[in-house]
C-alpha positions as CSV (number, residue, x, y, z in Angstrom):
1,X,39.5,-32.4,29.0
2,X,36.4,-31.0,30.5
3,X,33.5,-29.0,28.4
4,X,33.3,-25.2,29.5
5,X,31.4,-22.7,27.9
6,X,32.0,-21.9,24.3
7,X,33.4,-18.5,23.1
8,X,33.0,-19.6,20.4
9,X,31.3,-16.4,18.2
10,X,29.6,-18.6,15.8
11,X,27.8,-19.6,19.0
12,X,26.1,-15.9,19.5
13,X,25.1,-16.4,15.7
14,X,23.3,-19.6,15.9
15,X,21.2,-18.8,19.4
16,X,20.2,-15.2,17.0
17,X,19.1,-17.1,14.5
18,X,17.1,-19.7,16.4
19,X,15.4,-16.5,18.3
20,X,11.1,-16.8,17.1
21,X,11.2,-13.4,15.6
22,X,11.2,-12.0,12.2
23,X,14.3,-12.1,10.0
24,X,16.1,-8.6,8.7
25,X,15.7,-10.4,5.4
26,X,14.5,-6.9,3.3
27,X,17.7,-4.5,1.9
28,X,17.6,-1.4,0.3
29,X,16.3,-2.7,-3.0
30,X,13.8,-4.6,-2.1
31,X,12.4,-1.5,0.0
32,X,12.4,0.3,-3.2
33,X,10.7,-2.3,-4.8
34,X,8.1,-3.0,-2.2
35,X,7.4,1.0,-2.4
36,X,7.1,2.0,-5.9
37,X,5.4,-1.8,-6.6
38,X,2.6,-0.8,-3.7
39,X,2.0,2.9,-5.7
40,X,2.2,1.7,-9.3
41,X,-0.7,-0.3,-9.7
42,X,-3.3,0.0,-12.7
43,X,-4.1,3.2,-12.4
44,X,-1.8,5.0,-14.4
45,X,-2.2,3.0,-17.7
46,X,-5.9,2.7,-17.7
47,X,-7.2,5.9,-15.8
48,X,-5.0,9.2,-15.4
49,X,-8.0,10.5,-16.9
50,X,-9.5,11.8,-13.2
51,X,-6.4,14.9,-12.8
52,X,-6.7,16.0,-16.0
53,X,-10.9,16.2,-16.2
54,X,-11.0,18.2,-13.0
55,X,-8.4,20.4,-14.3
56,X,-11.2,21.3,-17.2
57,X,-8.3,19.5,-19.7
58,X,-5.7,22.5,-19.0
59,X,-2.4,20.5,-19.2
60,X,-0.4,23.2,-17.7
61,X,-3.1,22.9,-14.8
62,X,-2.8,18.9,-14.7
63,X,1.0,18.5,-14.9
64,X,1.2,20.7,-11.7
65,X,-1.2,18.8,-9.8
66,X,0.7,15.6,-10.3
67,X,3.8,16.9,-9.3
68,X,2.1,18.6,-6.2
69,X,0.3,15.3,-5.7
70,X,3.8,14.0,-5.2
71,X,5.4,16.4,-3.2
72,X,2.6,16.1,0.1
73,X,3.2,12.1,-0.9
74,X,7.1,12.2,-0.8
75,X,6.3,14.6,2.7
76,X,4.2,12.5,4.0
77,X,6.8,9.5,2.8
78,X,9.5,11.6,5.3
79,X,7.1,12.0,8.1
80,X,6.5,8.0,8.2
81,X,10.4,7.4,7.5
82,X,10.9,9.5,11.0
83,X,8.5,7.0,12.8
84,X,10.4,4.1,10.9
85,X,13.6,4.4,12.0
86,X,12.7,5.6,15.5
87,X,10.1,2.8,16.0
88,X,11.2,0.1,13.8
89,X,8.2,-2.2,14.4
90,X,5.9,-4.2,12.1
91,X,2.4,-2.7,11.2
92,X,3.4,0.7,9.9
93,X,1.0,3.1,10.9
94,X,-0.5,0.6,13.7
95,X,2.3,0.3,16.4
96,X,2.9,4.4,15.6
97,X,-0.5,5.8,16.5
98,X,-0.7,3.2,19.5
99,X,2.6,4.3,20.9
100,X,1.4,8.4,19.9
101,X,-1.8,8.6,20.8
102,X,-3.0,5.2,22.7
103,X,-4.7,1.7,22.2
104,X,-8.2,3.1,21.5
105,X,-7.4,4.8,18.5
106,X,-4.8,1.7,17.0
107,X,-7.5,-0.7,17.7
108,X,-10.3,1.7,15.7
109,X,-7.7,1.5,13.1
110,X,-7.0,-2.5,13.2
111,X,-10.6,-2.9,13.2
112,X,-11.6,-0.5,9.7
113,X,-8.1,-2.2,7.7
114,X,-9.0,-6.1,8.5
115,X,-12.0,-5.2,6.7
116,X,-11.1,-2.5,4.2
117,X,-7.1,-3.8,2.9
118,X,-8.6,-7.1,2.1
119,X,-11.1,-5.8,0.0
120,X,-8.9,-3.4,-1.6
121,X,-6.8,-7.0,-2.3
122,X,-9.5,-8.4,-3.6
123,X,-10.7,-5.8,-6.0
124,X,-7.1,-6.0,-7.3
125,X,-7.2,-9.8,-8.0
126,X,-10.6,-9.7,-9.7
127,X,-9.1,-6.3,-12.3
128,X,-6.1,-8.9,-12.4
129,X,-8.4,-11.8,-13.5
130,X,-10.1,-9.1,-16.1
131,X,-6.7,-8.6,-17.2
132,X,-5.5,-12.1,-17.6
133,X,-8.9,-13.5,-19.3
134,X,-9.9,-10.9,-21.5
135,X,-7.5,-11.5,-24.5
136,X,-8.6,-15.5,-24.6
137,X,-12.1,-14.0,-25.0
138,X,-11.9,-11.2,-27.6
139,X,-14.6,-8.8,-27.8
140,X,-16.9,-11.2,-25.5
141,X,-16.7,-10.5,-21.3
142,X,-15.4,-13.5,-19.7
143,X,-17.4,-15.8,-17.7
144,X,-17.8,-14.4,-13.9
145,X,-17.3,-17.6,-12.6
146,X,-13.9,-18.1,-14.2
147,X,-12.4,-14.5,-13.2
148,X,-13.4,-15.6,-9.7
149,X,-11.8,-18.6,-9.6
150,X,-8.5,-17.6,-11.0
151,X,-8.7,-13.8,-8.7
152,X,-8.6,-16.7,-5.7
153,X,-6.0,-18.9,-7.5
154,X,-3.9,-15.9,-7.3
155,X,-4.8,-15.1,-4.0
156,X,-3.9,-17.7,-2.4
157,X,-0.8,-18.8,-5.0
158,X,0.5,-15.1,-2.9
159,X,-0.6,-15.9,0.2
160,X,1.1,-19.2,0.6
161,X,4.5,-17.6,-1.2
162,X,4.2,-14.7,1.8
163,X,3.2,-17.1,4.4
164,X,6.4,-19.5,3.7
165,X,9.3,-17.1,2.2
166,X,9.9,-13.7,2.8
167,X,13.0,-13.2,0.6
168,X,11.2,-15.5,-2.2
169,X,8.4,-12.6,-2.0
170,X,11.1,-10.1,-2.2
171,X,12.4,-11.5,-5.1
172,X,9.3,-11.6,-7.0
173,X,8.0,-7.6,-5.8
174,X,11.8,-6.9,-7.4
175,X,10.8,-8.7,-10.4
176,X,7.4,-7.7,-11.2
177,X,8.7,-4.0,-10.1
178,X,11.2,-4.0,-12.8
179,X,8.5,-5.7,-15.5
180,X,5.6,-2.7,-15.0
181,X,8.9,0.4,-14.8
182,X,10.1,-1.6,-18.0
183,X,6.8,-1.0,-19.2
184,X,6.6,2.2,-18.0
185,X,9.9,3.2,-19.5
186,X,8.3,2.0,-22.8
187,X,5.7,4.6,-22.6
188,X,8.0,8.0,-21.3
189,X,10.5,7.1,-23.5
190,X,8.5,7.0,-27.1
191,X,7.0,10.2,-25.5
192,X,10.0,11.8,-25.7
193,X,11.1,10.4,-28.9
194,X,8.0,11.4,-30.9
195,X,7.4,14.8,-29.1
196,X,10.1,16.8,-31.0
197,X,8.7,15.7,-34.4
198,X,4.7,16.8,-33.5
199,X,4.2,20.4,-33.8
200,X,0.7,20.2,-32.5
201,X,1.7,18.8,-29.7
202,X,4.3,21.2,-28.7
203,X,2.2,23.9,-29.0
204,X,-0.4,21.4,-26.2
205,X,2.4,22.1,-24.0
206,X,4.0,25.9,-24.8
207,X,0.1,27.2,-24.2
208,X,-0.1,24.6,-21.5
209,X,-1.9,27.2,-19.3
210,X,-3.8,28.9,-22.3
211,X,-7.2,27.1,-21.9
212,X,-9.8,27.8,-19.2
213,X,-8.1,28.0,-15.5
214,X,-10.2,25.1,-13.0
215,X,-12.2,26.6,-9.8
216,X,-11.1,25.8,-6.3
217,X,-13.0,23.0,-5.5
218,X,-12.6,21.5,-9.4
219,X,-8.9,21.8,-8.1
220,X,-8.9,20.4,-5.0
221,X,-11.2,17.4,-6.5
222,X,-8.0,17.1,-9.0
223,X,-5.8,17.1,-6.0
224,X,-7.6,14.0,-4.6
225,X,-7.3,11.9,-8.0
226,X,-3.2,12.5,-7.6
227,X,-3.2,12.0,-4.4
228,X,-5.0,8.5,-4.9
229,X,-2.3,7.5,-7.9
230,X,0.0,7.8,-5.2
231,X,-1.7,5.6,-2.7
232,X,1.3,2.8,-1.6
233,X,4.3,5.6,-0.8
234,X,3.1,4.1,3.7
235,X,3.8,0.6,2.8
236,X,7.6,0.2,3.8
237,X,6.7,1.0,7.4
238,X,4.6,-2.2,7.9
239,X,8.0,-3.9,7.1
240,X,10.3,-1.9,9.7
241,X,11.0,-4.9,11.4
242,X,12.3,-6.6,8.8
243,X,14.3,-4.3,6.7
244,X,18.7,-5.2,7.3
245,X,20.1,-1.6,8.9
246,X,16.6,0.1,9.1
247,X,17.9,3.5,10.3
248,X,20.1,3.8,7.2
249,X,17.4,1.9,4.9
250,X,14.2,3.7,4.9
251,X,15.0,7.3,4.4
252,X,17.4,5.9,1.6
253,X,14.6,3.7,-0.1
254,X,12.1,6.6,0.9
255,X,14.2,9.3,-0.6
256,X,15.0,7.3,-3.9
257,X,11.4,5.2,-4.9
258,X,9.0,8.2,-3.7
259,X,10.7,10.8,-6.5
260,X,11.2,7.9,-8.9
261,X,7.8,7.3,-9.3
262,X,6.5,11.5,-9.4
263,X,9.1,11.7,-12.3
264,X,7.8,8.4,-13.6
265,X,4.5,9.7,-13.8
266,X,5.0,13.1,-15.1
267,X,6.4,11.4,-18.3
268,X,4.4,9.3,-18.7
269,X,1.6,11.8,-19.0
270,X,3.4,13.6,-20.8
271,X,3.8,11.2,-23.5
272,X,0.2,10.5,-23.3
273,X,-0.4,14.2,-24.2
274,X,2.0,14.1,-27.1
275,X,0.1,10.9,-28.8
276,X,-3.4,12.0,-27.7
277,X,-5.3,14.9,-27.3
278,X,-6.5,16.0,-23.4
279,X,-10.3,14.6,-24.7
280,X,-9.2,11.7,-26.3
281,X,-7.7,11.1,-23.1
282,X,-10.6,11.6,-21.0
283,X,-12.6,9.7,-23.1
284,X,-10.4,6.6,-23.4
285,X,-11.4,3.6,-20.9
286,X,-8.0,2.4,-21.0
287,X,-5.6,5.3,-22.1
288,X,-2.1,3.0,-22.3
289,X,-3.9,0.9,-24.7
290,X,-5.5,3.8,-27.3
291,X,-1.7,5.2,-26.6
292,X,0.0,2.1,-27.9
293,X,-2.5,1.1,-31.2
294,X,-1.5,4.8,-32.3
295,X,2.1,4.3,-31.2
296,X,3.1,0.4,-31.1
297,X,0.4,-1.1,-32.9
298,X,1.8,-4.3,-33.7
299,X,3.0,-4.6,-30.5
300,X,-0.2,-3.2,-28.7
301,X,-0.7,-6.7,-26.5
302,X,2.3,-5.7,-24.8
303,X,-0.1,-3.0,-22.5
304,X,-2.7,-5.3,-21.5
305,X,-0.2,-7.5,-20.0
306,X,1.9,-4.7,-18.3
307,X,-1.4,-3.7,-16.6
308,X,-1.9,-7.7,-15.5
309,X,1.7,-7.7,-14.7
310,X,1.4,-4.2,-12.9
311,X,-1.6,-5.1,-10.7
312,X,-0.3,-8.5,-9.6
313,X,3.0,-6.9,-8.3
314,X,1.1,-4.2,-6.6
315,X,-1.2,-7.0,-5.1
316,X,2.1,-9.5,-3.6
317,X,3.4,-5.9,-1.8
318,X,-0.7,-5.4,-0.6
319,X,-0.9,-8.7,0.9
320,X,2.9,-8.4,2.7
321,X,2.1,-5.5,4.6
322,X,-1.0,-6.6,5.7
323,X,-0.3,-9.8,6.8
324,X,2.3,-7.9,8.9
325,X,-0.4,-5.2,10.0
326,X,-2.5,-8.6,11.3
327,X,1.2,-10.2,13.0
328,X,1.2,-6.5,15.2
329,X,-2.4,-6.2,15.9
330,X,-2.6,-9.8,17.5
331,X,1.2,-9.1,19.5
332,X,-0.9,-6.1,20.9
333,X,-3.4,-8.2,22.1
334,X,-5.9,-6.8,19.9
335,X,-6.4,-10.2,17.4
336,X,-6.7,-13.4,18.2
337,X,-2.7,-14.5,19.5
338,X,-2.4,-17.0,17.3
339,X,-2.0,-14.5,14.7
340,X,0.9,-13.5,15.9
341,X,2.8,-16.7,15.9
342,X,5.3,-17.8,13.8
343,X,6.2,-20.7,11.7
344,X,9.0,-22.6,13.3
345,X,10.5,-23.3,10.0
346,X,10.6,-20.4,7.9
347,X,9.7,-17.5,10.9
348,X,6.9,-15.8,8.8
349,X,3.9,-14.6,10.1
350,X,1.7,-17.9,8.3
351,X,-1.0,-17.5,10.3
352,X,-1.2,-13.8,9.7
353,X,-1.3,-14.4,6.2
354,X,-4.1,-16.9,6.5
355,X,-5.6,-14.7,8.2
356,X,-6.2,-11.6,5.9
357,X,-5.8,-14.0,2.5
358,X,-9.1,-15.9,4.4
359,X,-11.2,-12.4,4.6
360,X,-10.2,-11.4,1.3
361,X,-11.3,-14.6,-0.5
362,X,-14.8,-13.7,1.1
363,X,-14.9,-10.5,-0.2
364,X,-14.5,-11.9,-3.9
365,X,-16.9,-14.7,-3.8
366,X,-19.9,-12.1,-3.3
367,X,-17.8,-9.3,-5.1
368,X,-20.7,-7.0,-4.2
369,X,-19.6,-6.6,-0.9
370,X,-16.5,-4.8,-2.2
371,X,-18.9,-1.9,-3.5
372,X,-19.4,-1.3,0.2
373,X,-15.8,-0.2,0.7
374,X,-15.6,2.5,-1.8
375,X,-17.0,5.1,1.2
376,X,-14.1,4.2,3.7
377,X,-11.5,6.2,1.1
378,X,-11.7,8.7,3.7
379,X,-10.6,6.5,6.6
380,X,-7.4,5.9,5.3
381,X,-6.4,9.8,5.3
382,X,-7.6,9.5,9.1
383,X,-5.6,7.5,9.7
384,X,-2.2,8.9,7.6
385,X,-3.7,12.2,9.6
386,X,-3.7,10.4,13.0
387,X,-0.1,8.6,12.3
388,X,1.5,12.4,11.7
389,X,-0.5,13.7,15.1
390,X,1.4,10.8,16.5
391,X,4.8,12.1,15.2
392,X,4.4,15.4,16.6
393,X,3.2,14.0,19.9
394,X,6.3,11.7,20.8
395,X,8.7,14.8,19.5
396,X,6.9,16.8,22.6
397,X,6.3,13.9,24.8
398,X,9.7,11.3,24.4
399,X,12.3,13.5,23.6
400,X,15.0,11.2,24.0
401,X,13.6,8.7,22.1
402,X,16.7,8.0,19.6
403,X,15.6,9.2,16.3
404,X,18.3,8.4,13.6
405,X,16.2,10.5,10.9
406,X,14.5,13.7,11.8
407,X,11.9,15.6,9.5
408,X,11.7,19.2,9.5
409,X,8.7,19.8,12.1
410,X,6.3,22.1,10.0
411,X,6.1,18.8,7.5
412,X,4.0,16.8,10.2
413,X,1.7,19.8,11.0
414,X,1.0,20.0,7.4
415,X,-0.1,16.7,6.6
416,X,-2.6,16.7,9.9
417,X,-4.1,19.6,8.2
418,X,-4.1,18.2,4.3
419,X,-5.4,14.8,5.9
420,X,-8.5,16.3,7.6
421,X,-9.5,18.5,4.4
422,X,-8.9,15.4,2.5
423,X,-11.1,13.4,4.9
424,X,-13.8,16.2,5.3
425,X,-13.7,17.3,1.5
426,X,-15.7,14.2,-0.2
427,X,-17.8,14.0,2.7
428,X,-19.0,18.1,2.4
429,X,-18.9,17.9,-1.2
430,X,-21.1,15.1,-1.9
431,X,-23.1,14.4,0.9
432,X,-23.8,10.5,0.8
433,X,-25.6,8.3,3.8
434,X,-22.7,5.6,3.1
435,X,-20.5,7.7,5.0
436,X,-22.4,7.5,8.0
437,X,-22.9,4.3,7.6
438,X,-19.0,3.6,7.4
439,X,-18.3,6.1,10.1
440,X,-20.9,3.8,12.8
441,X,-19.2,1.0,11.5
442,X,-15.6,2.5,12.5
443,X,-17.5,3.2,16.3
444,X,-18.9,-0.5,16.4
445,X,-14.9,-1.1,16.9
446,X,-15.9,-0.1,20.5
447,X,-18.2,-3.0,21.0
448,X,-15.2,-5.5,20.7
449,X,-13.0,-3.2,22.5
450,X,-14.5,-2.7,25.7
451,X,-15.5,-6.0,26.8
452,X,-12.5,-8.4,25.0
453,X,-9.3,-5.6,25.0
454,X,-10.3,-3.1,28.1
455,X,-11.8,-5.6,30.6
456,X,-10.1,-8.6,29.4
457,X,-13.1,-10.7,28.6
458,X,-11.7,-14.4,27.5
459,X,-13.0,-17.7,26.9
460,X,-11.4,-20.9,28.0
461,X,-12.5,-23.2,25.1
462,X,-10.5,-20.9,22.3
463,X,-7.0,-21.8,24.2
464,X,-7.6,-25.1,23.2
465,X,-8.4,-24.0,19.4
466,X,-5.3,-22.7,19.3
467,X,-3.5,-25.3,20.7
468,X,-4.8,-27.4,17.9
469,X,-4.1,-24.4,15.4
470,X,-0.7,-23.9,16.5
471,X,0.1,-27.8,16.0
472,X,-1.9,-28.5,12.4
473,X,0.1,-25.2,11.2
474,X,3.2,-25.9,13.3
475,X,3.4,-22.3,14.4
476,X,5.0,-20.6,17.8
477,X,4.9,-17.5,19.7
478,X,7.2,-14.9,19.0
479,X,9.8,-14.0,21.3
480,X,9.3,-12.3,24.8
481,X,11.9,-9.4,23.0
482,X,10.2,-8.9,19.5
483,X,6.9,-8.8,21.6
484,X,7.7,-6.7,23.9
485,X,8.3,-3.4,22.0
486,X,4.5,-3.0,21.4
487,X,3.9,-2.7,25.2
């Protein structure tokens, strides 16, 4: 009996699964989970103080601009989820402006993130280190080098988890998402229970517009704090490529964690104003915590750990997406191509994660270096300006292209116009030499670009660091297909 070819279905299955590409591993509650883990961070247990001081403490004033904050966030949410479905790639807002509006601008973009994420990952591990040390210290600040080593520990303790499981990193972004709502749900929900029962603080909220109405710039300055508690809602982009039925997926995941976390947020603040007054709040360093020794005070440790638990959730879904931004640069050609290889075990971008755990590990030994940073804030409205040009360009210039969700068109044109103000605002405001410092170091991109991406410029002696690379860290190019897409 001779051997033909099998029809065998199972067949189709296996040679799918042996393809080098990554695995549709992510569903529709690990998207939520990735989403509202990348916005809630610290933020809004130690400082929602920045809304409500440049609303001149009117709570009616405050309330509003966190909502609104939300609403241009859950818009701009709907723009990406367009690009998402259409253009379900790996690097979020990367392979979109490339395919919009051209390599020059994606590599500008590739060039300020492998320097800026990291350090905004690094930042996160050291306020996670502050976290984790301070209540085995007391009153006393823990040693420097101590939060240093353990912000690496954890670091790299993510990095190696990312680099060798996605769905074991999915798991624990579902876990430590549910731990900091949990928390979070703590806080709204004693809100509500002690609010009917405080007549003072009923009346905060019946004359919530009674006190002294902010300027325009004192409310645009608001705006930006709201906006930058928001800061995450892009992330589920980066992992397009990897979420099961994406068309479906990331409008639902968009559509559900986006308005999850503005009502999150609204009562939570709202509770905050029932227990403390508007300069009480303002004047608290850590505003969860003065909440719970009036509220829970024999339970008061409980905060402390939410905002540990909080920021190292927030930090896992950080470092996923950009070891994914690194995986799309390099399959563009624009990183080194080992980069983009994956590991022939587990098919996860390893190297990737290597890559941007590596830079972020430099920015905490000298922790300095991270001050630096603090002026590219603008950059990344550029580039959440630049991503919604792109939008608008391929509706105009790829018709066709199969878009299974469509956004209403004015939304894109709006969020071009409230990126630039929110780009040009901090500059014109307060005027600060660091800008032009960070804005020359965006143009340097052009001195890598032009002789290594335009004219090709290679050397022979890296091929055979890569060969070695590729063997220590048994790694291997993607797939002609899943490469492909980015051309």
């Amino acid at each position: 009996m001779g051997k033909g070819k099998s029809d065998d279905p199972k067949d189709g299955k296996r040679k799918e699964k042996a393809k080098m590409q990554l695995k549709r591993n992510i569903g529709y509650f690990d998207g939520v989970s990735f989403i509202i883990g990348s916005i809630v961070g610290a933020g809004i247990f130690v400082s929602p103080t920045g809304v409500l001081k440049h609303s001149l403490l009117n709570v009616g004033v405050a309330l509003t601009i966190w909502t609104a904050s939300g609403l241009v966030s859950l818009m701009g949410s709907l723009c990406y989820a367009e690009l998402g479905t259409a253009l379900p790639f790996s690097g979020g807002e990367y392979s979109h402006i490339k395919r919009g509006l051209g390599s020059l601008p994606a590599f500008v973009f590739i060039w300020t993130s492998t320097f800026t994420k990291p350090a905004s990952n690094a930042a996160r591990a050291l306020l996670f280190a502050e976290y984790a040390t301070q209540p085995f210290y007391g009153i006393c600040p823990a040693p420097e080098v101590l939060k240093k080593c353990l912000a690496l520990a954890v670091l790299w303790s993510l990095g190696i988890l990312n680099g060798c499981s996605v769905k074991m990193a999915a798991w624990v972004q579902t876990v430590f998402t549910l731990l900091k709502m949990m928390a979070l749900s703590v806080i709204a929900i004693g809100g509500i229970v002690l609010i009917g029962g405080r007549k003072e603080s009923l009346a905060r909220f019946e004359d919530a517009f009674s006190s002294e109405i902010p300027n325009a710039s004192q409310i645009a300055e608001a705006f930006f704090q709201g906006l930058y508690a928001y800061g995450g809602w892009w992330s589920l982009n980066y992992m397009a490529e990897e979420m099961k039925n994406p068309s479906r997926n990331i409008p639902l995941t968009v559509m559900t964690a986006v308005p999850a976390v503005i009502v999150f947020y609204l009562l939570v603040n709202i509770s905050y104003l029932t227990v403390l007054t508007p300069k009480e709040i303002v004047s608290s360093v850590a505003v969860a915590v003065t909440w719970a020794d009036r509220v829970i005070p024999s339970v008061a440790w409980i905060i402390p750990l939410s905002v540990a638990v909080s920021i190292f959730g927030a930090l896992n879904s950080s470092m996923f997406t950009l070891g994914r931004l690194s995986y799309a640069g390099s399959q563009s050609g624009h990183l080194p191509v080992l980069i983009s290889m994956l590991n022939v075990h587990s098919c996860t971008p390893a190297p990737a994660m290597i890559f941007s755990t590596t830079i972020a590990s430099i920015f905490i030994i000298p922790s300095d270096l991270i001050m630096l940073t603090n002026y590219f804030g603008f950059s990344a409205w550029l580039m959440i300006g630049l991503t919604c040009a792109s939008l608008i360009v391929l509706r105009y210039r790829e018709p066709h292209l199969h878009r299974p969700y469509k956004v209403f068109l004015p939304v894109p044109f709006v969020m071009v116009a409230m990126s630039f103000f929110l780009v040009l605002a901090p500059i014109v405001w307060s005027p600060n030499l660091q800008y032009v410092y960070a804005f020359l170091f965006m143009l340097g991109s052009l001195v890598v670009y032009l002789p290594f991406i335009h004219f090709k410029l290679h050397f022979a002696f890296l091929d055979k660091i890569t060969c070695h690379l590729q063997l220590l860290l048994e790694v291997s190019p993607a797939d002609e297909s899943a490469e492909s897409k980015y051309e």
